[in-house]
Steps between C-alpha positions, in 0.01 A plus 500: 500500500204561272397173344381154642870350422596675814599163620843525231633783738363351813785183398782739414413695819522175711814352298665860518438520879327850506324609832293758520331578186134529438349279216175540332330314257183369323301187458410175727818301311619193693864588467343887649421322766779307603681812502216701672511211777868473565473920524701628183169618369328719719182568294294348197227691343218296359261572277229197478553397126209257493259813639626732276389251195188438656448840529553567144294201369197683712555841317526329135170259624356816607581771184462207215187273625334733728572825326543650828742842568775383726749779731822550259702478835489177672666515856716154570613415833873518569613293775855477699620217596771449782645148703298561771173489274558321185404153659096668530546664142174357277657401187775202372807588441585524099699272355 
């Protein structure tokens, strides 16, 4: 699954009874982690939201007031998220 809705197949997966069948998906949703916690989802790939802004309110602050060159590539984390670690994960979960 390729979107942070991944929690739509996780249900039919579960109400369908399939075994056996790796599921993938994106973003700290509550519903994602039900699913990720009960082990339909195996993976959730998070990207930070609130650092990404910030980090984008620091390049405008620093090409518009400070008329300083900033990189054209900015690097943002990417982290994976599993049951076994998404209790220590540093963000809330979206509503």
């Amino acid at each position: 699954m390729t979107n942070s809705r991944v929690f739509t197949v996780a249900s039919f997966l579960k109400n369908s009874h399939k075994k056996n069948i790796a599921l993938l998906g994106y973003d700290f949703l509550k519903e994602n982690i039900k699913h990720l916690n009960s082990g339909i989802i195996d993976f959730l790939i998070c990207h930070k939201p609130e650092e990404q802004a910030y980090r984008a309110m620091m390049v405008l602050y620093q090409t518009l007031v400070r008329g300083q060159a900033v990189e054209k590539t900015q690097y943002m984390p990417i982290d994976i998220i599993t049951k076994e670690n998404q209790e220590f994960y540093q963000t809330q979960p979206i509503q």
